[in-house]
Backbone as a chain_set.jsonl record, in Angstrom:
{"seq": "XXXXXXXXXXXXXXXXXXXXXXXXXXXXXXXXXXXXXXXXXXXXXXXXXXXXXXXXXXXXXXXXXXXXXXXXXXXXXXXXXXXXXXXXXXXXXXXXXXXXXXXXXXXXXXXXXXXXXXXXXXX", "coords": {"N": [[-24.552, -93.062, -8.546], [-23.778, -96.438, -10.142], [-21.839, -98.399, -9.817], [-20.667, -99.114, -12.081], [-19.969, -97.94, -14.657], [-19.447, -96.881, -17.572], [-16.254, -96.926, -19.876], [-16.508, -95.333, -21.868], [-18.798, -93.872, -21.312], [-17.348, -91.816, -19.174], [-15.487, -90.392, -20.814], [-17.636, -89.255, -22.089], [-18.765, -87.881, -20.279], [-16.433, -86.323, -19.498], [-16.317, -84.739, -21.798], [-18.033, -83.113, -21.757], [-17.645, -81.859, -19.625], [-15.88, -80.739, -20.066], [-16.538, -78.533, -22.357], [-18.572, -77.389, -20.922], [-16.643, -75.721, -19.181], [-15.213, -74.448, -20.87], [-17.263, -72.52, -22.208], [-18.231, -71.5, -19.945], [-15.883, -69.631, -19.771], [-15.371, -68.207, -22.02], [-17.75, -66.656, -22.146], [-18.003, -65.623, -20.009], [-15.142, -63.65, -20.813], [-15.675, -62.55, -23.164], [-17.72, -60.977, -21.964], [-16.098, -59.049, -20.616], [-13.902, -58.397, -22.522], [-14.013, -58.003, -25.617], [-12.734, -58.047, -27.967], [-10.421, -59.393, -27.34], [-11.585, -61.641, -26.777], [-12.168, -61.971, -29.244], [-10.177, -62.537, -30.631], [-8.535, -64.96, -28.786], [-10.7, -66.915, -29.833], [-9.75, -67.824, -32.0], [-7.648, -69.462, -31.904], [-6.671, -72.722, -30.698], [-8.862, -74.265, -28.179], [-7.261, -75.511, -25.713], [-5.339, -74.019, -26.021], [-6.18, -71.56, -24.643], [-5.945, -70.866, -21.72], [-3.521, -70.488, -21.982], [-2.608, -67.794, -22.733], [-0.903, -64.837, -22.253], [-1.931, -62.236, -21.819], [-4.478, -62.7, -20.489], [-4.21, -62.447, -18.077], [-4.291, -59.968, -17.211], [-6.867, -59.67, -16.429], [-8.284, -60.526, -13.508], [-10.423, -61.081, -12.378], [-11.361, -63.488, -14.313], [-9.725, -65.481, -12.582], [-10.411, -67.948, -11.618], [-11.782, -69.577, -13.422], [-9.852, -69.632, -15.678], [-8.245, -71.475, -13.804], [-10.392, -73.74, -13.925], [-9.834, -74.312, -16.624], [-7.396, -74.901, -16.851], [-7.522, -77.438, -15.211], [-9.457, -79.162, -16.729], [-7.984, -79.311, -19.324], [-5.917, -80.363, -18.469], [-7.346, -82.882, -17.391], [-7.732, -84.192, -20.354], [-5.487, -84.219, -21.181], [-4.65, -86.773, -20.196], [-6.335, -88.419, -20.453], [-6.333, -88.743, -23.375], [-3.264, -89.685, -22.993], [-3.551, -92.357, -22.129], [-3.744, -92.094, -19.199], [-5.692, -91.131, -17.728], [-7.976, -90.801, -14.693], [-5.834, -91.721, -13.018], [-3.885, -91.219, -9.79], [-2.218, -88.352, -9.703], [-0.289, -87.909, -8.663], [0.87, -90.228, -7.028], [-0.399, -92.027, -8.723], [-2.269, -93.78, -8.031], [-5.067, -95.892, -8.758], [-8.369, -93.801, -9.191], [-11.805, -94.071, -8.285], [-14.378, -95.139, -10.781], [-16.827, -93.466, -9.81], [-16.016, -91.573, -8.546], [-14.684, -89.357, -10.639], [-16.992, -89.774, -12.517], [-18.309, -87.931, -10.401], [-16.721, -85.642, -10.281], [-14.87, -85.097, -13.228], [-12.82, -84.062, -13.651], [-10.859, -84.526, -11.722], [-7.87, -85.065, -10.249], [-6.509, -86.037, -8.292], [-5.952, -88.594, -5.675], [-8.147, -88.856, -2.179], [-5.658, -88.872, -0.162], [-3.665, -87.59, -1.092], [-4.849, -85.392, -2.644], [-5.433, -84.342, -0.144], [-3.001, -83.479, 0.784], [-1.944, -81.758, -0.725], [-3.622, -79.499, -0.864], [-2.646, -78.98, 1.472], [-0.495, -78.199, 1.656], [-0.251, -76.348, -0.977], [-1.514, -73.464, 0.244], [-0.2, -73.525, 2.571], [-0.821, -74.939, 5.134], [-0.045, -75.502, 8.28], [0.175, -78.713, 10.448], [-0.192, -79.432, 13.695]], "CA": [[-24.136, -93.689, -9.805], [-23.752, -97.355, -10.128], [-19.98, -98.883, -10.12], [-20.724, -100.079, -13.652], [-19.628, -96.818, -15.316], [-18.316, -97.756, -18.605], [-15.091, -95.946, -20.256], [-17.202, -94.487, -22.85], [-19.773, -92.651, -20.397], [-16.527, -91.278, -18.319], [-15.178, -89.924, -21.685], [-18.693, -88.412, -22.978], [-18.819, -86.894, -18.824], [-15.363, -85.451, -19.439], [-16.071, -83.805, -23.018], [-19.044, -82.356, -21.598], [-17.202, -80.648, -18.459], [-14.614, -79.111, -21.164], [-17.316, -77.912, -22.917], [-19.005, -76.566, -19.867], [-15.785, -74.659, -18.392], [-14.813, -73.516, -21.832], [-18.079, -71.764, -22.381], [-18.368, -70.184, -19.019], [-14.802, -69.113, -19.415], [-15.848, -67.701, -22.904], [-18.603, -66.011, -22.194], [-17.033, -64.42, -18.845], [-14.035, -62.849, -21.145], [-16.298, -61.585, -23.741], [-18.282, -59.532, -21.306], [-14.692, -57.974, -20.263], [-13.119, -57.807, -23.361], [-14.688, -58.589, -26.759], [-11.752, -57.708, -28.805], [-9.188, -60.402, -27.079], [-12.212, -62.588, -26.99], [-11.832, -62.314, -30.632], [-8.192, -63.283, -31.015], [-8.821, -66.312, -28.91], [-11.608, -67.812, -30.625], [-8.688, -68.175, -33.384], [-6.956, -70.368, -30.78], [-7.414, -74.165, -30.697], [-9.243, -73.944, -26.937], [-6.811, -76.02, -24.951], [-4.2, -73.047, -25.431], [-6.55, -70.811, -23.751], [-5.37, -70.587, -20.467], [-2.252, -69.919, -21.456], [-2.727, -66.545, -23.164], [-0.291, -63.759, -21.519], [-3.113, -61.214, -21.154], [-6.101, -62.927, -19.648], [-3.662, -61.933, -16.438], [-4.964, -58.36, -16.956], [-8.376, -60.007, -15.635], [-8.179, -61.108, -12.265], [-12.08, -61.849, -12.219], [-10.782, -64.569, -14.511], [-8.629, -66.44, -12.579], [-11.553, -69.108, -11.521], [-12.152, -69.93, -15.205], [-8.497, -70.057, -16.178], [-8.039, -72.789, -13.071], [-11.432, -74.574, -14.169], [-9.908, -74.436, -17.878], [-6.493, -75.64, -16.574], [-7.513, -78.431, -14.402], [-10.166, -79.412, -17.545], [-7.186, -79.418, -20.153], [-4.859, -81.634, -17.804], [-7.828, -84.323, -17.73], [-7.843, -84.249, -21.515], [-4.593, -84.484, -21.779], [-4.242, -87.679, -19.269], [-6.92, -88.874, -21.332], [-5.041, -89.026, -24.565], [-2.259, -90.159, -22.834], [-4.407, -93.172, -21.341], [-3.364, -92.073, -17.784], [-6.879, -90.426, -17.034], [-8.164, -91.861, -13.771], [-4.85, -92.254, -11.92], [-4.059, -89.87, -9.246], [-0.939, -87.514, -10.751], [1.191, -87.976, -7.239], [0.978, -91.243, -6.512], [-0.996, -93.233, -9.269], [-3.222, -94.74, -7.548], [-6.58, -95.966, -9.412], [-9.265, -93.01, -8.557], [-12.7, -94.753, -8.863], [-15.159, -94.297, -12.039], [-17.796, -92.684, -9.484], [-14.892, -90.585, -8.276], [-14.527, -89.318, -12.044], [-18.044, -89.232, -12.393], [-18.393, -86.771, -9.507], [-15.266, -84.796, -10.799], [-14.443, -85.807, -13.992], [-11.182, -83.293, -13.981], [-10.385, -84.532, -10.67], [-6.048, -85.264, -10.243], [-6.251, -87.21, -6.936], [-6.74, -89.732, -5.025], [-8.041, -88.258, -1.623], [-4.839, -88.724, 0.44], [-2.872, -86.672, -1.967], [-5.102, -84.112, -2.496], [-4.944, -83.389, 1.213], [-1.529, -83.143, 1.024], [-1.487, -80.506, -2.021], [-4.272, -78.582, -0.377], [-1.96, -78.28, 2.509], [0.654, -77.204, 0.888], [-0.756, -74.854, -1.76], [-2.031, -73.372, 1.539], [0.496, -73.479, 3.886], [-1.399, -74.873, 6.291], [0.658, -76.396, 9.152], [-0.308, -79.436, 11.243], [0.401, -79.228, 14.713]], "C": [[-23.706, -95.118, -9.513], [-21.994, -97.726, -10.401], [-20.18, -99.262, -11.504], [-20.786, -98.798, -14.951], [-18.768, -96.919, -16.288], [-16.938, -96.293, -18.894], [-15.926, -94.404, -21.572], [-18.135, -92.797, -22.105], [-18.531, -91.471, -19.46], [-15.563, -90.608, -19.444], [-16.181, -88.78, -22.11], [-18.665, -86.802, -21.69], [-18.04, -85.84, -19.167], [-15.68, -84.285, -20.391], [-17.128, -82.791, -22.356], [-18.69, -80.939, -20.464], [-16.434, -79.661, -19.177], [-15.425, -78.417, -21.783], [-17.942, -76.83, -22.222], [-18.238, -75.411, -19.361], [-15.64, -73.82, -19.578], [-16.021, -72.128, -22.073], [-18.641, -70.986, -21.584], [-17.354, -69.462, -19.191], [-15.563, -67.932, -20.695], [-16.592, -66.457, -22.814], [-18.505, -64.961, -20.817], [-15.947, -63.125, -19.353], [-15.042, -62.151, -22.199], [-17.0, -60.702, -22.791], [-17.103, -58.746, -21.1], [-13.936, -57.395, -21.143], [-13.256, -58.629, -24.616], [-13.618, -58.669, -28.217], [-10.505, -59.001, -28.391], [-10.103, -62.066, -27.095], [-12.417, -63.379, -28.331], [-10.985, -63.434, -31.279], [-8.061, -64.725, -30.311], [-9.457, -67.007, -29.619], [-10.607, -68.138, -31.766], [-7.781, -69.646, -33.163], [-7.876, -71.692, -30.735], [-7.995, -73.81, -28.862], [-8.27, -74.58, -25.672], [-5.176, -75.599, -24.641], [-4.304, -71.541, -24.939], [-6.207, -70.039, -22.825], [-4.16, -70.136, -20.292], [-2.064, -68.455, -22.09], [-2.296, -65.543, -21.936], [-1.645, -62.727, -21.01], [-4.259, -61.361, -21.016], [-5.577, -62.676, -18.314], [-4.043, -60.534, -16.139], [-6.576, -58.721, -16.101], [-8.425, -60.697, -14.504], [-9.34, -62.029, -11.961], [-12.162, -63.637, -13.015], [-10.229, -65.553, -13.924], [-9.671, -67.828, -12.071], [-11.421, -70.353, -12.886], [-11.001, -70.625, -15.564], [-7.94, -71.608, -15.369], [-8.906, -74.057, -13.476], [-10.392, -74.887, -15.828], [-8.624, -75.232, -17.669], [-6.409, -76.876, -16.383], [-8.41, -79.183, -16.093], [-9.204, -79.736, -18.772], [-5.718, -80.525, -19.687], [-5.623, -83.364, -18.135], [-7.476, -84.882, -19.118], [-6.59, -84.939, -21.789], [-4.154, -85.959, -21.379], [-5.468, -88.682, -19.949], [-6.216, -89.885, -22.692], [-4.358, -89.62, -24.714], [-2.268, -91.482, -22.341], [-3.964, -93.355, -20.006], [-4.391, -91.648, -16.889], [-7.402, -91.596, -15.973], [-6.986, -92.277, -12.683], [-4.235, -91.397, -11.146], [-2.62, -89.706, -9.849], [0.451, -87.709, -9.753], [1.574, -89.213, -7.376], [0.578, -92.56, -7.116], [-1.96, -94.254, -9.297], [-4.829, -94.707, -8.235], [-7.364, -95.282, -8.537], [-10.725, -94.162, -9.203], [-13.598, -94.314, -9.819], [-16.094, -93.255, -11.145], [-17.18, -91.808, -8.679], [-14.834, -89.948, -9.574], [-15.968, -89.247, -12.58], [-18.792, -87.775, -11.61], [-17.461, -85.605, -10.261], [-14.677, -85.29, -12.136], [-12.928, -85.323, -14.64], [-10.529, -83.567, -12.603], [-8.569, -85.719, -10.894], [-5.555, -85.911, -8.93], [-6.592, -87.56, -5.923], [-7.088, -88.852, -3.277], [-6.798, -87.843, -0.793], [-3.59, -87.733, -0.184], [-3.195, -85.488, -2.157], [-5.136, -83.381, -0.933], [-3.927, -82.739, 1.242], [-1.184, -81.987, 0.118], [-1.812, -79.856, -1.267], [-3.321, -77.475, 0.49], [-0.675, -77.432, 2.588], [0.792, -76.006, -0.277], [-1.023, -73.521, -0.484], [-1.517, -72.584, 2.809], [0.029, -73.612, 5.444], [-0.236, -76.225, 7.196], [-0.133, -77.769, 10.286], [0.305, -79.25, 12.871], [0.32, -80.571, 16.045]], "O": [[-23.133, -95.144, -8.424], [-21.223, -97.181, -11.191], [-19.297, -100.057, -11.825], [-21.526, -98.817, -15.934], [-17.554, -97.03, -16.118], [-16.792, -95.2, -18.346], [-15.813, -93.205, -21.831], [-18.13, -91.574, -22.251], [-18.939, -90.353, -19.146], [-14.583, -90.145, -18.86], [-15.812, -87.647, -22.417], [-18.604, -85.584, -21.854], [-18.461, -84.684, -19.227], [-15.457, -83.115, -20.081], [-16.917, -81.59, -22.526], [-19.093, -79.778, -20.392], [-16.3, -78.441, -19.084], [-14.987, -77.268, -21.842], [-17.964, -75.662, -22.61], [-18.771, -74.33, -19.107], [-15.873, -72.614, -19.492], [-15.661, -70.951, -22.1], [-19.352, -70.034, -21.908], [-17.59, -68.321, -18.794], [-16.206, -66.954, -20.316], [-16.203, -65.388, -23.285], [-18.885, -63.792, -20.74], [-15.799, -62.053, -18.767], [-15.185, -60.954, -21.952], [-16.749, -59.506, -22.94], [-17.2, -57.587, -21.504], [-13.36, -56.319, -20.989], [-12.742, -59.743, -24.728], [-13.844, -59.289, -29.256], [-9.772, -59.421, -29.286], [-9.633, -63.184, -27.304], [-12.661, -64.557, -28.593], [-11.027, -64.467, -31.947], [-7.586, -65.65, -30.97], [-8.829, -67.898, -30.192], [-11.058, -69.003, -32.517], [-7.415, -70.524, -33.944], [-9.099, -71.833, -30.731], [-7.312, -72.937, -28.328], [-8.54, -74.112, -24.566], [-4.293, -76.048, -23.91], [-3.444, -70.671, -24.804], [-6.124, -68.813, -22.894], [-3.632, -69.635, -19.299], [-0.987, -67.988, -21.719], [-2.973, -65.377, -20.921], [-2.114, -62.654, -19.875], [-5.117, -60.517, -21.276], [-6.377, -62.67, -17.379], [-4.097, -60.042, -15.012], [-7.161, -57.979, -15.312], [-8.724, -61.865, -14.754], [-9.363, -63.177, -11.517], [-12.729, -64.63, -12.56], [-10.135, -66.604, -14.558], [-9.186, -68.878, -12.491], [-11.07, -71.522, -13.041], [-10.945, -71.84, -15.754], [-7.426, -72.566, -15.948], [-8.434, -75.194, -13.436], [-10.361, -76.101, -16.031], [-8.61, -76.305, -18.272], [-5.605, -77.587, -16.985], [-7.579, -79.907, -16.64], [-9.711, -80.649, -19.424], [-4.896, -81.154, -20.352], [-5.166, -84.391, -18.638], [-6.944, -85.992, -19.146], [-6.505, -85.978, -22.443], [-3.321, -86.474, -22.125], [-5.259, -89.886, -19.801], [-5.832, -91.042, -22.867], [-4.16, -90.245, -25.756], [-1.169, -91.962, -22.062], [-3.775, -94.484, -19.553], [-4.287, -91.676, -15.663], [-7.351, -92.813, -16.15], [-7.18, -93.003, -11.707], [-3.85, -90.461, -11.847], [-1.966, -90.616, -10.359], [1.66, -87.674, -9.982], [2.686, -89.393, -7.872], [0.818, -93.688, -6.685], [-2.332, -95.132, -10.076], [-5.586, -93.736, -8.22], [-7.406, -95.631, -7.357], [-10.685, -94.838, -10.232], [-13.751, -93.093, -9.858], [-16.202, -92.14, -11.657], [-17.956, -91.158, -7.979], [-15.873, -90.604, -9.659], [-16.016, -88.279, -13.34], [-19.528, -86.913, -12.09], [-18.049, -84.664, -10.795], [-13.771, -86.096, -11.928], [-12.213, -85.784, -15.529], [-9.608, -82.807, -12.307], [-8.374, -86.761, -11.52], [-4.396, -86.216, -8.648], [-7.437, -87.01, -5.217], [-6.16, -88.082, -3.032], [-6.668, -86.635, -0.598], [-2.697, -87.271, 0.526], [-2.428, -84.536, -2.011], [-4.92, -82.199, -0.664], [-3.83, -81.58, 1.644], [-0.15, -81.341, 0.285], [-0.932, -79.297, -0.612], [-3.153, -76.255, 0.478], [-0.152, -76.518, 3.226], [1.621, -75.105, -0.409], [-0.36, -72.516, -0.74], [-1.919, -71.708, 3.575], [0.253, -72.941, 6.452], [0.153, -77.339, 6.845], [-1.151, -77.405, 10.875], [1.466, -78.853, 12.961], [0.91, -80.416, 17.114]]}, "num_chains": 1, "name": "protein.A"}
């Protein structure tokens, strides 16, 4: 992708990934359970993830993280903070955001989550 990635195209990218996760998530919970699949669809989609009993579905929890991480961009969007890593701030680049367009930071940060979600020790 060319550095010349306007704001518009890195907006259209984004809607398209929410669209994308939402409708695998969707179509994952209806096969499991067509009746709660119901009662969401009632639900604006970006209070999804937080529904108490999609925790009965474990096979879920992919989806729910994809739908999470996908509802943070949005919201950092909105907030015109999209693009800046969440730790540290630092401008992520458009073809960073192109690649990932729900991506939350800059690489040196996300190491550091990884490693700590993780518990991985350095030695």
């Amino acid at each position: 992708m060319s550095s010349t990635i306007s704001e518009s195209q890195l907006e259209a990218r984004l809607l398209a990934e929410a669209r994308a996760r939402r409708q695998a998530f969707w179509h994952s919970l209806l096969a499991l359970d067509a009746r709660l699949a119901a009662e969401l669809h009632r639900l604006p989609p970006d209070e999804w993830a937080d529904v108490a009993a999609l925790a009965a579905y474990p096979q879920l929890h992919t989806h729910l993280k994809a739908l999470r991480q996908v509802d943070a961009a949005l919201c950092q969007w909105q907030l015109g903070l999209y693009g800046l890593c969440s730790d540290c701030e630092a401008e992520l680049t458009p073809e960073q955001l192109w690649q990932d367009p729900c991506r939350q930071r800059c690489a040196p940060c996300e190491e550091k989550y990884r490693k700590a979600q993780h518990g991985a020790w350095e030695l």
